[in-house]
DSSP file (Angstrom, degrees, kcal/mol; ACC not computed):
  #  RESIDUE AA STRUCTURE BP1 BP2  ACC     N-H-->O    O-->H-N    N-H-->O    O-->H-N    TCO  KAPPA ALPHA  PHI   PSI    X-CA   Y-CA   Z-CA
    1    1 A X              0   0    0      0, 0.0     2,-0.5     0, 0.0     0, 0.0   0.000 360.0 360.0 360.0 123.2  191.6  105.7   40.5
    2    2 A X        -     0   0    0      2,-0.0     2,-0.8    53,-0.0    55,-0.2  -0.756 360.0-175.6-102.8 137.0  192.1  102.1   42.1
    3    3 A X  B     -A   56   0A   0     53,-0.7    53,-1.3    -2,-0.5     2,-0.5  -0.738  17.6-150.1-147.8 114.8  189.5  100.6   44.3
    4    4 A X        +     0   0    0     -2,-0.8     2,-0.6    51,-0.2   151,-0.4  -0.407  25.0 173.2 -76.2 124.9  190.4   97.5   45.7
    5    5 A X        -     0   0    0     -2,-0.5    49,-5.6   149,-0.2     2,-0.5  -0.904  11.3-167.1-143.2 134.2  186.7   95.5   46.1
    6    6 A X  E     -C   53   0B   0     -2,-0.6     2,-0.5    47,-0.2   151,-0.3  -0.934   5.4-169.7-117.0 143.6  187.1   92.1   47.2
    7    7 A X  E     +C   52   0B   0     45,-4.9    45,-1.2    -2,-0.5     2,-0.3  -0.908  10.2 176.7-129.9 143.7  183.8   89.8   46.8
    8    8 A X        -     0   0    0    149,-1.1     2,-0.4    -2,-0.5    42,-0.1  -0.904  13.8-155.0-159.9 124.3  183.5   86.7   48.1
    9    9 A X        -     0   0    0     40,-1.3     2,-0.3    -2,-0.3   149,-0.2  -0.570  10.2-155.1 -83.6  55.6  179.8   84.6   47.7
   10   10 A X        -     0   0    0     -2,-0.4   151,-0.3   147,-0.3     2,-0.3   0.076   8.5-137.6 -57.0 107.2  179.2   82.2   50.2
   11   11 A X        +     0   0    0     -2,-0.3     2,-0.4   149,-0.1    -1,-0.1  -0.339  25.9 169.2 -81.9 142.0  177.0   79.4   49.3
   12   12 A X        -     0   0    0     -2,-0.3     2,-0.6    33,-0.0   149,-0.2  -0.968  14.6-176.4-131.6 108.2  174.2   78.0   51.7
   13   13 A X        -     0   0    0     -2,-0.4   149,-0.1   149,-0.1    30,-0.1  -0.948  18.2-133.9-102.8 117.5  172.3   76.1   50.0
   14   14 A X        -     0   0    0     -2,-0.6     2,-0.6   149,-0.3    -1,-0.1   0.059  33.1-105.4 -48.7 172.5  169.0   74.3   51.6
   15   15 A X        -     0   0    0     27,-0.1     2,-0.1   149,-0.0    27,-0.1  -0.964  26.4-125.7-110.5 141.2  168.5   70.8   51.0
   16   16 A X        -     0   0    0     -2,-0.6     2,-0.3   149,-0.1    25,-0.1  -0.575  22.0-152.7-108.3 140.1  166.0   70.1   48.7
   17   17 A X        -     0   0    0      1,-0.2    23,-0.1    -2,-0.1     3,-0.1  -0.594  34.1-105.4 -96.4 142.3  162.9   67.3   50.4
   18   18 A X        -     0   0    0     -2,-0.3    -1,-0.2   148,-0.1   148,-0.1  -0.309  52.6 -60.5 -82.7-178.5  161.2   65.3   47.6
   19   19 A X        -     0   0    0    148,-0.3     2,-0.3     1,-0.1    -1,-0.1   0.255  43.6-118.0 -14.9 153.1  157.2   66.0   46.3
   20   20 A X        -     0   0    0      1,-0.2    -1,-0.1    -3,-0.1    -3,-0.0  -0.619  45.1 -96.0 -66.3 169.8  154.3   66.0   48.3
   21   21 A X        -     0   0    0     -2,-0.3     2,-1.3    12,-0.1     3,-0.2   0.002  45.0 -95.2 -48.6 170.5  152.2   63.5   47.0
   22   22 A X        -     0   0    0      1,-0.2     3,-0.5    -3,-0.1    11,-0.1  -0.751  38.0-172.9-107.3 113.4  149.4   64.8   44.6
   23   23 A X  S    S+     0   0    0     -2,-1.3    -1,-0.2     1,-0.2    -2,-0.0   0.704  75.0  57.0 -74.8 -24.3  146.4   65.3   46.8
   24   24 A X  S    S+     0   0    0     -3,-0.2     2,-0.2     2,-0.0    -1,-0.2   0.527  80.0  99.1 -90.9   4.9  144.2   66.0   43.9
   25   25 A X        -     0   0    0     -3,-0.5     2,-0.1     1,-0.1     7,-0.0  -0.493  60.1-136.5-101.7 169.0  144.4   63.4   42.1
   26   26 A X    >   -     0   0    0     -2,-0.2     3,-0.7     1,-0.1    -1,-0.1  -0.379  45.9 -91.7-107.5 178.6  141.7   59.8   41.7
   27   27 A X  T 3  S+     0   0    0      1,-0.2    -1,-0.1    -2,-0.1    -2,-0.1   0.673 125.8  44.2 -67.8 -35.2  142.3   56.6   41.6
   28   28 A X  T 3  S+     0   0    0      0, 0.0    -1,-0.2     0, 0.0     3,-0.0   0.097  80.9 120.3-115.9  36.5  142.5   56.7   37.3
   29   29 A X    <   -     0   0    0     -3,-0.7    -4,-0.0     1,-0.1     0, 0.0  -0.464  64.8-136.7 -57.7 172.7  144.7   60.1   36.8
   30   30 A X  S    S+     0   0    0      2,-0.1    -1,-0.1    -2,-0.0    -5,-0.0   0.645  79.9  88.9 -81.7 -50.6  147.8   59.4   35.1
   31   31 A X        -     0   0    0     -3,-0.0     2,-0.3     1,-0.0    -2,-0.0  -0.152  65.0-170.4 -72.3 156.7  150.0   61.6   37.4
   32   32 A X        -     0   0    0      1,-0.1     3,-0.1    -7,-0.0    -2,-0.1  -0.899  23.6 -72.4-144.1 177.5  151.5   59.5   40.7
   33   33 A X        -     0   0    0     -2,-0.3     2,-0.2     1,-0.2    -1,-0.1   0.353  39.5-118.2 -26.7 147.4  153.0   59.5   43.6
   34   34 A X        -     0   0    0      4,-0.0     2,-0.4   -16,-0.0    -1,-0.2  -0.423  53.2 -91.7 -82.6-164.0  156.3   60.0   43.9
   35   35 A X        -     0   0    0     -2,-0.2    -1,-0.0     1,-0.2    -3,-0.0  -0.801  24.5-151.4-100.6 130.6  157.8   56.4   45.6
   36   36 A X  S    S+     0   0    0     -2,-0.4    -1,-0.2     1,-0.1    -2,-0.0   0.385  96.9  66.5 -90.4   3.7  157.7   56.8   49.5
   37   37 A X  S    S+     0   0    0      0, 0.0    -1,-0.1     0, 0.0    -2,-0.1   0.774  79.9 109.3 -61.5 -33.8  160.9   54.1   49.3
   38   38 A X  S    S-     0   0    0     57,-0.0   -20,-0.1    -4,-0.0    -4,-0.0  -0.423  76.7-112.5 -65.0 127.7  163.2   56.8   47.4
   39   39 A X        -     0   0    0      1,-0.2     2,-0.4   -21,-0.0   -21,-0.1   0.797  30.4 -98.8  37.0 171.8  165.7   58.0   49.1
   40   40 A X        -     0   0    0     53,-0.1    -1,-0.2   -23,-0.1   -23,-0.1  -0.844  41.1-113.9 -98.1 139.1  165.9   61.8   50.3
   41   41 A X        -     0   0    0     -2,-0.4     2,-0.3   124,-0.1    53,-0.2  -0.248  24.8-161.9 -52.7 161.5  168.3   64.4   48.1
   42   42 A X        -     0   0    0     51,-0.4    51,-1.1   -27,-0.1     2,-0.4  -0.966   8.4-152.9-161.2 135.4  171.2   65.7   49.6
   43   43 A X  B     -D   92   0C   0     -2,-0.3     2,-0.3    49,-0.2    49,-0.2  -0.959  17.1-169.3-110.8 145.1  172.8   68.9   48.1
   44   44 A X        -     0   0    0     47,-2.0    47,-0.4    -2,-0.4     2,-0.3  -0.750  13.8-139.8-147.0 137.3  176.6   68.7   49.0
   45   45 A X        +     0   0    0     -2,-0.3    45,-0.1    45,-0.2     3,-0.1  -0.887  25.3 172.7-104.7 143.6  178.7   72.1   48.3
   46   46 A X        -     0   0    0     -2,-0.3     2,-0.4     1,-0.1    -1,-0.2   0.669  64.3  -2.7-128.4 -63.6  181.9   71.3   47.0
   47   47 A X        -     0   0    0     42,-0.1    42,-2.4    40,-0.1    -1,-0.1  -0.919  67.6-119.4-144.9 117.7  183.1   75.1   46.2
   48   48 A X        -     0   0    0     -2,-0.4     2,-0.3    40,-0.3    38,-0.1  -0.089  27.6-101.8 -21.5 114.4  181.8   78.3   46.3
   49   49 A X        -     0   0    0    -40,-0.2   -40,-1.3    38,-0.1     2,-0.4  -0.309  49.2-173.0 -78.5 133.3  181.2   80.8   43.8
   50   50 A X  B     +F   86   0D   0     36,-6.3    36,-2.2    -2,-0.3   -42,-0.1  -0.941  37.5 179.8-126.8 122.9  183.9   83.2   44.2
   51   51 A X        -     0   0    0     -2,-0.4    31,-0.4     1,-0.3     2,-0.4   0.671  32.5-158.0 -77.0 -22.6  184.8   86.8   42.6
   52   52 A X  E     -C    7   0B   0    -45,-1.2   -45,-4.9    32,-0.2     2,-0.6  -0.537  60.0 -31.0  67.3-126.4  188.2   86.9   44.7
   53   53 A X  E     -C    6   0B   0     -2,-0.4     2,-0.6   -47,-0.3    29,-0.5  -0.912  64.3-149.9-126.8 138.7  188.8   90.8   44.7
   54   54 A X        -     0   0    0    -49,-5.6     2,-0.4    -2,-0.6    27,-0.1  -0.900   7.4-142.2 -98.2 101.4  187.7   92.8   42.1
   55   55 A X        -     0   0    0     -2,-0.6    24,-2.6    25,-0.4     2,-1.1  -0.643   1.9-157.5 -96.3 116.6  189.6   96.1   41.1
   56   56 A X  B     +AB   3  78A   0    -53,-1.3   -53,-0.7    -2,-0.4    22,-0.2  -0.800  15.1 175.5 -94.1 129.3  187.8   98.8   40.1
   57   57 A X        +     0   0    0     20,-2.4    -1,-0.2    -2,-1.1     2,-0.2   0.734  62.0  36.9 -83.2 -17.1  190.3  101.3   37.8
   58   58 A X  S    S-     0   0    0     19,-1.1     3,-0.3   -55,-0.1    93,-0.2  -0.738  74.5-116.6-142.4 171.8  187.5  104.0   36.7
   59   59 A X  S    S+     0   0    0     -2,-0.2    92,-0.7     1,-0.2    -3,-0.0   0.763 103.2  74.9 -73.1 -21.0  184.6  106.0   37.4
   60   60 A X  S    S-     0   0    0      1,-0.3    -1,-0.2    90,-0.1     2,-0.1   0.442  89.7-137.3 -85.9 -28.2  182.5  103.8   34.3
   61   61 A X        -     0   0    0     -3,-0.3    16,-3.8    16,-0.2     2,-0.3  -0.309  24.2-162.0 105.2-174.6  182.0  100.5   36.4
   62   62 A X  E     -G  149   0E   0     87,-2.7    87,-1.9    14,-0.2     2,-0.5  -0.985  11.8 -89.7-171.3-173.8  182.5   97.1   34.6
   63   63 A X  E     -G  148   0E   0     -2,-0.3    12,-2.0    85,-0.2     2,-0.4  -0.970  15.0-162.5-108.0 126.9  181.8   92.9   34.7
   64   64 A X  E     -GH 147  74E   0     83,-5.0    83,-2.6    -2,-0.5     2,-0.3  -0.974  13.7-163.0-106.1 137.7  183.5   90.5   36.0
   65   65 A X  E     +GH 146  73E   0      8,-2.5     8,-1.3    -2,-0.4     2,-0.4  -0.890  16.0 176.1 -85.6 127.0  182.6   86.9   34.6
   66   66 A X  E     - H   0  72E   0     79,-1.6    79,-0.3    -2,-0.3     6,-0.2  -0.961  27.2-149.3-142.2 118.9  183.4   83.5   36.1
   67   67 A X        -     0   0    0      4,-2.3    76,-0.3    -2,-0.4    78,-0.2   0.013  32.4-101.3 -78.9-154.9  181.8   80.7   34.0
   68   68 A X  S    S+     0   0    0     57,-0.2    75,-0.2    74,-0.2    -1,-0.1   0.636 122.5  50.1 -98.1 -25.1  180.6   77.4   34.7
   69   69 A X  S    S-     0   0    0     73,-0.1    -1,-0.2    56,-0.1     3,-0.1   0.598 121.4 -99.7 -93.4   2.2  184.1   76.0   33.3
   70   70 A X  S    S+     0   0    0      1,-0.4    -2,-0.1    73,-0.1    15,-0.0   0.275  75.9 140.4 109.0 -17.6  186.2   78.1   35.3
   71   71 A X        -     0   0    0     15,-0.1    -4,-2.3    -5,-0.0     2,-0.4  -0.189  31.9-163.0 -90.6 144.7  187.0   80.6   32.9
   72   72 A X  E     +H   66   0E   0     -6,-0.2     2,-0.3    -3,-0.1    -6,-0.2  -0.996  14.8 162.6-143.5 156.4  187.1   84.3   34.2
   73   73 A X  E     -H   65   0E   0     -8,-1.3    -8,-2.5    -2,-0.4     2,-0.3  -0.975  19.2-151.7-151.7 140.4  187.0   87.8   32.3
   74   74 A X  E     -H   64   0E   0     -2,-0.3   -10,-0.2   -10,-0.2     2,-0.1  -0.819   7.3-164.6-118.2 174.2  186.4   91.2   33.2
   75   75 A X    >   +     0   0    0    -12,-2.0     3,-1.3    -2,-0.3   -14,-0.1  -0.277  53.9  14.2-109.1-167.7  184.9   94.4   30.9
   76   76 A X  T 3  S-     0   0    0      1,-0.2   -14,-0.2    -2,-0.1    -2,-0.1   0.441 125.0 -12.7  70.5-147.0  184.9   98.1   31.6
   77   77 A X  T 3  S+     0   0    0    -16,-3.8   -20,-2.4    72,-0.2   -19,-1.1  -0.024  99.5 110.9-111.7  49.3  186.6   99.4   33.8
   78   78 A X  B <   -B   56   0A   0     -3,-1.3   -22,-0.2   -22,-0.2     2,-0.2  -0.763  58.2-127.5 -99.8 153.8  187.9   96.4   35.9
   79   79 A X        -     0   0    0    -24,-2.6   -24,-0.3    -2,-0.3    -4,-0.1  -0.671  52.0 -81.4 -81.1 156.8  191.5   94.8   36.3
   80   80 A X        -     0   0    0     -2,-0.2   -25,-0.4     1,-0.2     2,-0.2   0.100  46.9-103.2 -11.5 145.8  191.6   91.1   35.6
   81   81 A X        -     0   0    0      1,-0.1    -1,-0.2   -27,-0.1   -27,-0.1  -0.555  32.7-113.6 -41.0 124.1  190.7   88.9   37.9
   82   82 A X    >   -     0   0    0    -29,-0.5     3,-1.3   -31,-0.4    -1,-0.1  -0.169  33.5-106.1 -91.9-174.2  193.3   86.6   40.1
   83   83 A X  T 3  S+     0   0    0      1,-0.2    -1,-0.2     3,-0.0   -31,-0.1   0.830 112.1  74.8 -71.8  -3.2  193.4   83.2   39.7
   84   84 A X  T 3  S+     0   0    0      2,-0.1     2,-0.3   -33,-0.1   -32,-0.2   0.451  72.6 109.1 -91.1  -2.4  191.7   82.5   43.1
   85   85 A X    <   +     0   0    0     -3,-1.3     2,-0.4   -34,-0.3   -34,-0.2  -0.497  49.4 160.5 -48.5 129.2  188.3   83.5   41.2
   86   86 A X  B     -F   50   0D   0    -36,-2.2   -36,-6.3    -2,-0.3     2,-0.4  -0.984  33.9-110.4-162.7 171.2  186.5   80.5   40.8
   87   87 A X        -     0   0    0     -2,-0.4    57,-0.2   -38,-0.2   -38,-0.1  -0.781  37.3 -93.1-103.2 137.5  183.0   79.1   40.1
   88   88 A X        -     0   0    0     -2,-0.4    55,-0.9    54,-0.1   -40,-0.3   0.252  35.7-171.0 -60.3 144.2  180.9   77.4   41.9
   89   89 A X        +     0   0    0    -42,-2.4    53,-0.2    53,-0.2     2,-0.2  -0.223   6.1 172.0-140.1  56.6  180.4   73.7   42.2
   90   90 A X        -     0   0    0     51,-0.4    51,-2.5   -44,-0.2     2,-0.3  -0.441  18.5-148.0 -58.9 121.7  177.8   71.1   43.8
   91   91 A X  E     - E   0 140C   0    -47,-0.4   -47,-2.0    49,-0.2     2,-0.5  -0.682   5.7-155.2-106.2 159.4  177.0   67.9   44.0
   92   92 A X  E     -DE  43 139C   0     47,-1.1    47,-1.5    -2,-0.3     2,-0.3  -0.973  13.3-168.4-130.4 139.5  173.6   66.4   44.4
   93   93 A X  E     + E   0 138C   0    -51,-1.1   -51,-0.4    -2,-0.5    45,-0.3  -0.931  32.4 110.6-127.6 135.0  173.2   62.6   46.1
   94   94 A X        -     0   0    0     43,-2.8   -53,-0.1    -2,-0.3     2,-0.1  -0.810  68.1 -16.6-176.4-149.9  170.1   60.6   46.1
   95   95 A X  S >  S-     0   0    0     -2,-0.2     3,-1.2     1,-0.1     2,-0.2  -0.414  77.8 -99.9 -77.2 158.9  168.6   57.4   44.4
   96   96 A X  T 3  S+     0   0    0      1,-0.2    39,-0.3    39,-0.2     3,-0.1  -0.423  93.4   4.4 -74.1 152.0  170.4   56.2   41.5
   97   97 A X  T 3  S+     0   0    0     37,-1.3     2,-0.3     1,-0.2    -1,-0.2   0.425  87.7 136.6  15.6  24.7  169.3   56.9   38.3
   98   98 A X    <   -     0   0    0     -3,-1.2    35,-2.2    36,-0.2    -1,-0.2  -0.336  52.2-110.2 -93.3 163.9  166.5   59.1   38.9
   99   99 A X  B     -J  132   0F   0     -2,-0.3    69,-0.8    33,-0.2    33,-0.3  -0.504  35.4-169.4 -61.9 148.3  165.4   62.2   37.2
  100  100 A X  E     -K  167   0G   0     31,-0.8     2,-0.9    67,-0.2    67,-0.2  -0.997  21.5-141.8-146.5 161.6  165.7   64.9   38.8
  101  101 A X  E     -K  166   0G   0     65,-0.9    65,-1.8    -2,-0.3     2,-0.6  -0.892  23.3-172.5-122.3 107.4  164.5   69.0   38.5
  102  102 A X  E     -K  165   0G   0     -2,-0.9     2,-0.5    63,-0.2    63,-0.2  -0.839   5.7-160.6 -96.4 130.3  167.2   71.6   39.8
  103  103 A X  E     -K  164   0G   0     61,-2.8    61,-1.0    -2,-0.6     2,-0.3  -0.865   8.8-174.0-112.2 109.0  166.2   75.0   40.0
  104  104 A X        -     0   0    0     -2,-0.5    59,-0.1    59,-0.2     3,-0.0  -0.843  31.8 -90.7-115.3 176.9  168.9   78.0   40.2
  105  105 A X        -     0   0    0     57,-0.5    18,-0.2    -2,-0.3     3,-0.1   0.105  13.5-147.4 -62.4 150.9  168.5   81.5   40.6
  106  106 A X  S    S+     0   0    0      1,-0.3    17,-0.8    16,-0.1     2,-0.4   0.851  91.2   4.0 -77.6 -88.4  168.1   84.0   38.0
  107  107 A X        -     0   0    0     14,-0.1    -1,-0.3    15,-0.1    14,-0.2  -0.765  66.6-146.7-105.2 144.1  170.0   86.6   39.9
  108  108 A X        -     0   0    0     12,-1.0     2,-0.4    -2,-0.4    12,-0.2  -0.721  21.7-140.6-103.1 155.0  172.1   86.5   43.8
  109  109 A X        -     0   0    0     51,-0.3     2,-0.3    10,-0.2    51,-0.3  -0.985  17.0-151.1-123.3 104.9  171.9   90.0   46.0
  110  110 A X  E     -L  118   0H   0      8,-0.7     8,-2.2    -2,-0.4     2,-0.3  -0.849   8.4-155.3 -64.9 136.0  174.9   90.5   47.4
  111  111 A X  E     -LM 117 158H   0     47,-4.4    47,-1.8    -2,-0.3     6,-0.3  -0.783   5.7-146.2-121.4 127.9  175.4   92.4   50.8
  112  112 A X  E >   - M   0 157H   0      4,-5.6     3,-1.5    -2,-0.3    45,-0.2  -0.511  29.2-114.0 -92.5 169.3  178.5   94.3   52.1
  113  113 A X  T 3  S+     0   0    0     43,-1.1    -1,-0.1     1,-0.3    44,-0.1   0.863 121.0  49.1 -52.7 -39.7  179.7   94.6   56.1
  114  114 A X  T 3  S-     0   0    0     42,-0.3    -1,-0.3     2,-0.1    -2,-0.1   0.451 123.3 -99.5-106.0  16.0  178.9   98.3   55.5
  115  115 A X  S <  S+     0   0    0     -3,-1.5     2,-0.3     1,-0.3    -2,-0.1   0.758  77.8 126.3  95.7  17.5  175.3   98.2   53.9
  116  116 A X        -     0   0    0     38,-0.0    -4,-5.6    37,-0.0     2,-0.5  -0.856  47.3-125.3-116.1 144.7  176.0   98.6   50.5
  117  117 A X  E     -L  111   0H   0     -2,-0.3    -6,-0.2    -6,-0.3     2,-0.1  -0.907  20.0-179.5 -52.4  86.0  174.8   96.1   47.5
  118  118 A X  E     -L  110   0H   0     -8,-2.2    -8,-0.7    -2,-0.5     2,-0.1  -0.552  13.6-146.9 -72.9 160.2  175.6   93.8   44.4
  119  119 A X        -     0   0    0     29,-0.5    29,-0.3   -10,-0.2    27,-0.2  -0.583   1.8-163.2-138.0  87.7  173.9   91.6   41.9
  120  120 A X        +     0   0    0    -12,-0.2   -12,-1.0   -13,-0.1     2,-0.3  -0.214  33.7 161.6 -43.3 113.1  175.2   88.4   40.2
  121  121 A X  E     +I  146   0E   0     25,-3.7    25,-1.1   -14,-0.2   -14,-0.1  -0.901  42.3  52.7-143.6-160.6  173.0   88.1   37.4
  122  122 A X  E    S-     0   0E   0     -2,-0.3     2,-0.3     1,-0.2    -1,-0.2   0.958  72.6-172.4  34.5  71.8  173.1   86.1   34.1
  123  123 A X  E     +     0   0E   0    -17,-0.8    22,-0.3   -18,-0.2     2,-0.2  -0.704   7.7 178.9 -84.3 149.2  173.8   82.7   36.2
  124  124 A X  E     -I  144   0E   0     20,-2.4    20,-3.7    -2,-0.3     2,-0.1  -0.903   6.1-162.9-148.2 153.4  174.6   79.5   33.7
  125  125 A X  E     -I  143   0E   0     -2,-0.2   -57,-0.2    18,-0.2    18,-0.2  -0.351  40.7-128.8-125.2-147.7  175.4   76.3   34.2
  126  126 A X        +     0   0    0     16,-1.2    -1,-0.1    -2,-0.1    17,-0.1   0.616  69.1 132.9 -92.4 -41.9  176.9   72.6   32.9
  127  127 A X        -     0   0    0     15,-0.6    -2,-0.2     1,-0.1    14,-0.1   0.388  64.3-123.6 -73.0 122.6  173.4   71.2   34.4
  128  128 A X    >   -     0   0    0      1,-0.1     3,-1.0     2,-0.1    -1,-0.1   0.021  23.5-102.1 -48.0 157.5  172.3   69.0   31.5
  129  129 A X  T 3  S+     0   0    0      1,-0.3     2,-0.2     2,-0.0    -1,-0.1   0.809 118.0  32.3 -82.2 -19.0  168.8   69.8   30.0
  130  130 A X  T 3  S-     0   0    0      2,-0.0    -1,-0.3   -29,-0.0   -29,-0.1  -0.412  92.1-140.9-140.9  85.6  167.3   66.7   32.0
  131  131 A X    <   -     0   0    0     -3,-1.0   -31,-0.8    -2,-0.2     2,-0.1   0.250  24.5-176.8  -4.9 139.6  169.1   66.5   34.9
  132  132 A X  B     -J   99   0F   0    -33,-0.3   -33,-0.2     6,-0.1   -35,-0.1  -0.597  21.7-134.1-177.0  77.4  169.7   62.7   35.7
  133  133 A X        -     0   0    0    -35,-2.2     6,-0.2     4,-0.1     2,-0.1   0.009  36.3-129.0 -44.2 169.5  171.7   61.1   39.1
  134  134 A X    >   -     0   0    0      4,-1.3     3,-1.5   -38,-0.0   -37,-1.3  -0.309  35.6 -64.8 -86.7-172.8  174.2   58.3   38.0
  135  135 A X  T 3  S+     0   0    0      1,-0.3   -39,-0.2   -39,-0.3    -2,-0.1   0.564 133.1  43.9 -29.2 -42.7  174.8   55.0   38.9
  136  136 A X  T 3  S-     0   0    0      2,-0.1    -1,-0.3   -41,-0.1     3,-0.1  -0.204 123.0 -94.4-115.8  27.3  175.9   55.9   42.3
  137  137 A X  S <  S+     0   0    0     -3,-1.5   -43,-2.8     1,-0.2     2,-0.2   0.410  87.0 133.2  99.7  -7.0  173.2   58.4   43.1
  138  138 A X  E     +E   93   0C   0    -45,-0.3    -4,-1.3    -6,-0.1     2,-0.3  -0.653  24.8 162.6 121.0  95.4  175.7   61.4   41.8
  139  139 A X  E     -E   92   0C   0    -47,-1.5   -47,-1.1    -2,-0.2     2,-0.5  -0.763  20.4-156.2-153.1 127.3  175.1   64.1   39.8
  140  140 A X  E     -E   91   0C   0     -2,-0.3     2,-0.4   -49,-0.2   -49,-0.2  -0.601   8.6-171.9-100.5 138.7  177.7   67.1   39.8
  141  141 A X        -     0   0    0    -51,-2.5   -51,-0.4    -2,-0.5     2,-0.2  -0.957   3.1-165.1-132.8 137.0  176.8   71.0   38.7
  142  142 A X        -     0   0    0     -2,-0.4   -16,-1.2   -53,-0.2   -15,-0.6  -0.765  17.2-179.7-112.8 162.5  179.2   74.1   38.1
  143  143 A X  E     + I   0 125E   0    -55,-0.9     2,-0.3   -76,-0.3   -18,-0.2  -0.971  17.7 174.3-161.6 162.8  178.2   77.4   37.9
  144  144 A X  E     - I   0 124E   0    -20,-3.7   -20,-2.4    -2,-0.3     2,-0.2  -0.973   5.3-170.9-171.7 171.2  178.8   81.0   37.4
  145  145 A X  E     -     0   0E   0    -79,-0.3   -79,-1.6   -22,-0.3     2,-0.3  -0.401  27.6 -86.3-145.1-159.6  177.4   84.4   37.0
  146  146 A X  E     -GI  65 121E   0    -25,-1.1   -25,-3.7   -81,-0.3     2,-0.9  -0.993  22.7-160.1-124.6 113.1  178.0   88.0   36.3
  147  147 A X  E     -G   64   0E   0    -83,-2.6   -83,-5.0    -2,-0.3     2,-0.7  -0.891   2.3-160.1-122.3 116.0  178.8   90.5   38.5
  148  148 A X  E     -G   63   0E   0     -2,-0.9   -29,-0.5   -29,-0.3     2,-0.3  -0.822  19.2-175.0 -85.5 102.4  178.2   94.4   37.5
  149  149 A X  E     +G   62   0E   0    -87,-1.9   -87,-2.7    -2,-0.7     2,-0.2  -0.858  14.1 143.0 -95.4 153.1  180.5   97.5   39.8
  150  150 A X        +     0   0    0     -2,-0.3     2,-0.7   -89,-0.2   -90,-0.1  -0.938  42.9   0.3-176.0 162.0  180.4  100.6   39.8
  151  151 A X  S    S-     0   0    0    -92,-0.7     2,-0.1    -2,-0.2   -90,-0.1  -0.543 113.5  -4.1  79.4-125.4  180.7  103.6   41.9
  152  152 A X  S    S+     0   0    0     -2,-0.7     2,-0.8     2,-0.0    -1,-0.2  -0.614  82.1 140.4-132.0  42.9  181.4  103.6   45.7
  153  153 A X        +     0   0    0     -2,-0.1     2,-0.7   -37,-0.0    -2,-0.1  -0.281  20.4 155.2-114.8  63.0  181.3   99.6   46.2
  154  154 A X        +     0   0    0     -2,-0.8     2,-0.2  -149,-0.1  -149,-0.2  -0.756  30.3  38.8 -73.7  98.7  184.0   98.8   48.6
  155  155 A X  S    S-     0   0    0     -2,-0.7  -149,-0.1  -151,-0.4     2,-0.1  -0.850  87.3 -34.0 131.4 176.3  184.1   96.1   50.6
  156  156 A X        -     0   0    0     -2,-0.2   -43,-1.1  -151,-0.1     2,-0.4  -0.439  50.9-144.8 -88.4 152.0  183.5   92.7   51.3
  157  157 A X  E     -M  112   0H   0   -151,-0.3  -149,-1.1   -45,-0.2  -147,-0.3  -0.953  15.8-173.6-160.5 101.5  180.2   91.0   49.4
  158  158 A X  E     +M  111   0H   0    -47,-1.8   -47,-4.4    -2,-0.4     2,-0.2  -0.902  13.3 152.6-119.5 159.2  178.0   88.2   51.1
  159  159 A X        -     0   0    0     -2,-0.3     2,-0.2   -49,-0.2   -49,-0.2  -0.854  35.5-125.4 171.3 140.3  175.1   86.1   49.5
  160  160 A X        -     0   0    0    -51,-0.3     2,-0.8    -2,-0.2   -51,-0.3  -0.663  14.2-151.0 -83.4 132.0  173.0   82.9   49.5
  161  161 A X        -     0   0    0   -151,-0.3     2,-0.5  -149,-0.2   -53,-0.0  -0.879  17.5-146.2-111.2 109.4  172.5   80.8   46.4
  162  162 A X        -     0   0    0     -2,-0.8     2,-0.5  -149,-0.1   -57,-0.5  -0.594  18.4-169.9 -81.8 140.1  169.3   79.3   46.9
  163  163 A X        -     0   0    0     -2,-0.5     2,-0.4   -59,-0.1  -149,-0.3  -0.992   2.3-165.5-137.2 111.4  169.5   75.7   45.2
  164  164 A X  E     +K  103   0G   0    -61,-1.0   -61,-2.8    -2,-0.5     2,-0.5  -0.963   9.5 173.8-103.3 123.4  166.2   73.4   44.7
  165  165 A X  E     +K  102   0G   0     -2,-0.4   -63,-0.2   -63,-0.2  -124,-0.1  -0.923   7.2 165.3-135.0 145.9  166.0   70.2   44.0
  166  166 A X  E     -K  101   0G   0    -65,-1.8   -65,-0.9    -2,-0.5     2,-0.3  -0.411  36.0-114.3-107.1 168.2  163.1   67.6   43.7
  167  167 A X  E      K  100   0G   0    -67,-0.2  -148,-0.3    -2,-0.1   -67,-0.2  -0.705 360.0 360.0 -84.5 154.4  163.0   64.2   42.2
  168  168 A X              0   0    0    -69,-0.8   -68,-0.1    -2,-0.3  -150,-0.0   0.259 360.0 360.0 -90.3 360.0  160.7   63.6   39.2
């Protein structure tokens, strides 16, 4: 059995707004403000995460993989992957050097043209454990997930990766 299933993720990513201020805090907390001089954040999409088409050969389902470095593999009972899989890639522009807190999804729900479902889950990334623009305001993140078939899933595969990010 061949089942041609071609997935393709489009990211839409929001743009991320800095803090509110902290309304609860006096005059001698510790916490502040963020600075109302900084900048806004900007999320930029550079490339999309993408499954390309996925073949399912059996009744038993399988994974397809696409890391954060590009690397792709599948499990079960999927064919390889083409090359035209690839993993997703963003940059985020704002003040220069600041900290910053990115938040991604545990899992994406993808939706086909004919009503049927997928789930990306186990997303990873490069994104350093404290996130950090550069010099120039710059700071760039790849990504990639897991994607589980099986069954009766034919067809083309849309989904949002919801992306936040704040300054610190």
């Amino acid at each position: 059995m061949r089942l041609a299933l071609p997935i393709l993720l489009l990211l839409l990513v929001p743009n991320a707004a800095m803090a509110a201020p902290c309304r609860l805090c006096g005059e001698g907390d510790t916490l502040t403000a963020p600075d109302e001089k900084a900048g806004p954040v900007a999320l930029e999409v550079q490339t999309s995460l993408d499954f390309d088409r996925v073949i399912l050969t059996g009744t038993a389902g399988g994974t397809a993989h696409v890391g954060p470095d590009g690397s792709r593999s599948t499990s079960g009972a999927l064919a390889p992957m083409t090359g035209r899989a690839m993993n997703g890639d963003v940059v985020i522009r704002g003040e220069p050097n600041r900290q910053v807190r990115v938040e991604l999804p545990r899992r994406i729900e993808l939706y086909g043209f004919s009503g049927g479902m997928l789930t990306i889950t186990a997303i990873t990334s490069d994104l350093p454990a404290f996130p950090r623009l550069d010099a120039e305001g710059r700071l760039r993140i790849r990504f990639g997930g897991e994607l589980y078939v099986s069954g009766d899933a034919e067809g083309t595969y849309r989904g949002d990766v919801p992306i936040t990010v704040d300054y610190l």
